[in-house]
Structures are given as structure tokens and as C-alpha cells.
C-alpha positions as CSV (number, residue, x, y, z in Angstrom):
1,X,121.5,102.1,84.4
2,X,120.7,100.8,87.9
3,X,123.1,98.6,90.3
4,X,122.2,96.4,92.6
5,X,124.9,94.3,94.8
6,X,126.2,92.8,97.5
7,X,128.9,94.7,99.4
8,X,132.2,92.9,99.6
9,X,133.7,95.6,102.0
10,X,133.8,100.3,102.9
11,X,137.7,101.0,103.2
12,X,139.7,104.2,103.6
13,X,140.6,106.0,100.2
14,X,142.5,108.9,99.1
15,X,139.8,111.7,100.1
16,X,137.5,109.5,101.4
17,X,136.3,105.6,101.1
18,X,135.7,103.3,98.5
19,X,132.9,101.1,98.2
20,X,133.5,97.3,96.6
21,X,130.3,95.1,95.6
22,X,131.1,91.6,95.7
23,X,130.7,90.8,92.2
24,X,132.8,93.9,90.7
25,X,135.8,93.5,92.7
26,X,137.6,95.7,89.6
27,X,135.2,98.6,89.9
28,X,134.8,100.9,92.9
29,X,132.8,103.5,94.1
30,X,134.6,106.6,95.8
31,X,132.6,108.1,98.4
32,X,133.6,111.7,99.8
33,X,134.2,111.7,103.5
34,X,130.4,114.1,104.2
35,X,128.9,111.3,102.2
36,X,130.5,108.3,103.8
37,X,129.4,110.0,106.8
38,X,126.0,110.3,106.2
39,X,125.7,106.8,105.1
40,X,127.3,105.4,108.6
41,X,124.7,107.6,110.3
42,X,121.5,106.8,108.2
43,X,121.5,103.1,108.1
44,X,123.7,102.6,111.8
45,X,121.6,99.4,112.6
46,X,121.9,97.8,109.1
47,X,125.9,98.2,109.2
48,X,125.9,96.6,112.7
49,X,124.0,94.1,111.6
50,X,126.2,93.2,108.6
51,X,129.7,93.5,110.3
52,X,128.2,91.5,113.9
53,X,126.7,88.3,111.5
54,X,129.6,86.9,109.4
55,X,126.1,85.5,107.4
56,X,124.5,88.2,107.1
57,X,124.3,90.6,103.4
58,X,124.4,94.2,102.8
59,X,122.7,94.8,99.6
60,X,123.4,98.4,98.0
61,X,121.5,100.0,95.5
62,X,123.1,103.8,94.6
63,X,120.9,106.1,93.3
64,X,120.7,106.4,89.2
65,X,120.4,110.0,88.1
């Protein structure tokens, strides 16, 4: 099974943050606080992008496996 979606919005979570795609707004993905970490690091540039450009899309795509 693979996802692909638009992220609605990261925000704080017990033991970490949870990740909403715009279209599943009843399903979340719970990140720990090492991996929400290495995300913010890793694509920097593309989450300035996306919270500087009210237009703009962040498309996420977890790994399968």
C-alpha cells in the first residue's frame, strides 16, 4: 500500500507530532520526536517554502515497507 498526500498540517502530540494529509483528516500519522526531528532537518527549504507561500503544497509520500 503506498500514500501519497497533501499535508494539511505537523502539530505537537503525546510523545511526539502527528502528521494530517489533507484528504484523511480522521487518520494521522504519529511521528516520534528523533524522527520529527530528522524530517525538519532533511527537507528545511521545502518546509519554509510551504509555511512562507499560503499557495504553496507539501506533498508526502511515507515509505511502504
Amino acid at each position: 500500500m503506498i500514500l501519497v498526500g497533501e499535508v494539511k498540517e505537523f502539530s505537537p502530540a503525546r510523545g511526539g507530532h502527528k502528521l494530517i494529509v489533507k484528504h484523511m483528516p480522521g487518520f494521522v500519522f504519529l511521528l516520534d520526536e528523533s524522527l520529527h526531528r530528522r524530517l525538519q532537518t532533511r527537507f528545511e527549504t521545502e518546509m519554509a517554502l510551504w509555511s512562507a507561500d499560503e499557495a504553496s503544497h507539501l506533498v508526502a509520500m511515507p515509505p511502504s515497507g
